[in-house]
C-alpha positions in Angstrom: 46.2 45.1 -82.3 48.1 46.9 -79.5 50.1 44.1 -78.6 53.7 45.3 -77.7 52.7 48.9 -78.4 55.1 51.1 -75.7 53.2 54.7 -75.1 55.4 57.8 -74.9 54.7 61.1 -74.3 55.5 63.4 -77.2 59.0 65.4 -76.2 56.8 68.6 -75.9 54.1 66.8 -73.2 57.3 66.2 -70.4 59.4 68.1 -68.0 62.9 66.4 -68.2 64.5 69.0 -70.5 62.7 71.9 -69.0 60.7 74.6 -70.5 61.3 76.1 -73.6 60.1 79.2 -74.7 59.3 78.1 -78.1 57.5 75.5 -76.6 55.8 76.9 -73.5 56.0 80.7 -73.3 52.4 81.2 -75.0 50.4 84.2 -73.3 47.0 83.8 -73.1 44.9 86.0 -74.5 43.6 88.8 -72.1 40.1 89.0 -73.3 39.6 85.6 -72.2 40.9 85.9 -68.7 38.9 89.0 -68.5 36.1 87.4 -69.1 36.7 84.8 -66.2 37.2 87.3 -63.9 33.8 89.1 -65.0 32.4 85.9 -64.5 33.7 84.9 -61.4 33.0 88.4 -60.0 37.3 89.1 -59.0 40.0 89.7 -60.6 43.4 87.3 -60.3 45.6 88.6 -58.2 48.5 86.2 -58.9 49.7 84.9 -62.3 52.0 82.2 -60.8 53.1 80.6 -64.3 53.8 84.3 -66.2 56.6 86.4 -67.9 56.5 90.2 -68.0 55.1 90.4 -71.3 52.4 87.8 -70.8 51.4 88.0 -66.9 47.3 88.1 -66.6 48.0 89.1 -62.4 49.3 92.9 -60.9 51.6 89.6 -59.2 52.9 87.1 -61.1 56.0 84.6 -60.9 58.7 84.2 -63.8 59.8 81.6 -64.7 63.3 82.5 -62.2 60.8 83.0 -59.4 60.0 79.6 -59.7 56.3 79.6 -59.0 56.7 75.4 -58.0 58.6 76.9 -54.9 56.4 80.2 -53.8 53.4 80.0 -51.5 50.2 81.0 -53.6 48.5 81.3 -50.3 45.9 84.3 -49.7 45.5 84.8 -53.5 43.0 84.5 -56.4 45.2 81.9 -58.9 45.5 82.1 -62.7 47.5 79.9 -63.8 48.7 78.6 -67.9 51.6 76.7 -66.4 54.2 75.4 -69.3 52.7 72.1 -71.3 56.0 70.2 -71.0 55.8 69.9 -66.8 51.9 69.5 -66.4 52.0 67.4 -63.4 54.6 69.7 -61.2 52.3 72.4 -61.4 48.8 70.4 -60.8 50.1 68.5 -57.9 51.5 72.2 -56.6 47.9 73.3 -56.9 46.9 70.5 -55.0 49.4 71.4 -52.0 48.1 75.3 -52.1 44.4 75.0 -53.4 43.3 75.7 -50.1 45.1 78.2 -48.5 44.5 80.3 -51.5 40.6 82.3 -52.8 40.9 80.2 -55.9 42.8 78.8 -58.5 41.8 78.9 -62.2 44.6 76.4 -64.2 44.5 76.2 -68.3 45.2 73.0 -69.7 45.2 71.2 -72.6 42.4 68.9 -73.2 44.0 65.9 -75.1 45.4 64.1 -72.6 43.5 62.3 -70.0 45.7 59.3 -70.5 48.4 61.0 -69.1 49.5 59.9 -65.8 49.0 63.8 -64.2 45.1 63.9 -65.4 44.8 59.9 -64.3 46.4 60.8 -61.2 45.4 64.2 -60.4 42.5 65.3 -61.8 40.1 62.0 -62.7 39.5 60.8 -59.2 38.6 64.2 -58.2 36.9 66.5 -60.9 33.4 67.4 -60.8 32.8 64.5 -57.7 30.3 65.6 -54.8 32.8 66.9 -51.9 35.4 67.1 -54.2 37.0 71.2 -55.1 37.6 70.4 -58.1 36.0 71.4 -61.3 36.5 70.8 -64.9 35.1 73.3 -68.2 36.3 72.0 -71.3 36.4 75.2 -73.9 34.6 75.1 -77.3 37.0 75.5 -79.8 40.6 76.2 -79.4 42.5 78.7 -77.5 44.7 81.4 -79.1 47.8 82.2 -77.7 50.2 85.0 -77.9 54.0 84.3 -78.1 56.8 86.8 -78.5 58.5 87.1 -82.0 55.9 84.5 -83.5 54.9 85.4 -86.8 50.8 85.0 -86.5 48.5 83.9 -89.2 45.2 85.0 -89.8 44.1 82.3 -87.7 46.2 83.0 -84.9 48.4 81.2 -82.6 46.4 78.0 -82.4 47.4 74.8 -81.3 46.5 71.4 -82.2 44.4 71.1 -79.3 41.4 71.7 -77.3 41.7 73.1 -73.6 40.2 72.7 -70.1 39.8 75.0 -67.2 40.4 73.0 -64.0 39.1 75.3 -61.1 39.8 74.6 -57.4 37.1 75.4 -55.3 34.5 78.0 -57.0 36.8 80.7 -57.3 35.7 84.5 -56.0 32.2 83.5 -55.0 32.3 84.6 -51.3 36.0 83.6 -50.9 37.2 87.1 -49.5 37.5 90.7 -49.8 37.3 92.6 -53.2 
């Protein structure tokens, strides 16, 4: 019975602290991004979530750049924003989807009861007229994060992720 039961978010899943590197600098592995842009026929052209030793763009935004506050417009988007502020940086996409050739976001995949997927990405994903788009990825992701001791297994979290991709990203939307 769930009577009186109070959800939280777990400390990691919210923004009011911040980010924290041990928390939310994890690079994605280039391989995989790669592979989108073979895919998707372009390459990124702006990391807007990204440190220096972890940016997947020639462009990217640091964390003191404050990608929340730059215009993403005219660019192809990758985007692994930090875990603990989820719905700053989907409702940002929102508010620059379409001034920009695309924007690829990586998310994790356990929490559609969240008020940023309920909110966000539910009304709209995969709907007919809608440019949004959700892949949920087969396994789980590794991630690279600086200092980390790595196990054989990698740097895997405890979760599955999900691509959510604004319009069809580099398929006719400008130059090369």
């Amino acid at each position: 019975m769930l009577a009186g039961f109070h959800a939280q978010n777990h400390p990691q899943q919210v923004g009011s602290r911040g980010a924290l590197d041990e928390v939310d600098d994890r690079g994605t592995d280039p391989a995989f991004v790669s592979g989108l842009e073979e895919r998707f026929g372009r390459e990124f052209t702006l990391d807007v979530a990204a440190a220096a030793h972890n940016a997947r763009a020639p462009r990217y935004f640091t964390r003191a750049d404050n990608g929340l506050l730059q215009s993403w417009a005219g660019e192809r988007v990758w985007c692994n924003p930090p875990y603990s502020d989820i719905h700053a940086w989907v409702q940002k996409t929102w508010a620059e989807h379409a001034n920009t050739l695309g924007v690829v976001m990586l998310l994790p995949a356990n929490r559609p009861e969240q008020r940023w997927w309920q909110e966000l990405v539910e009304p709209f994903r995969d709907r007919a007229g809608s440019p949004l788009t959700t892949e949920f990825l087969a396994g789980r992701m590794r991630f690279s994060r600086p200092g980390a001791v790595i196990g054989p297994k990698g740097d895997r979290p405890p979760f599955g992720c999900v691509l959510l991709i604004w319009e069809q990203p580099f398929s006719g939307l400008g130059g090369a």
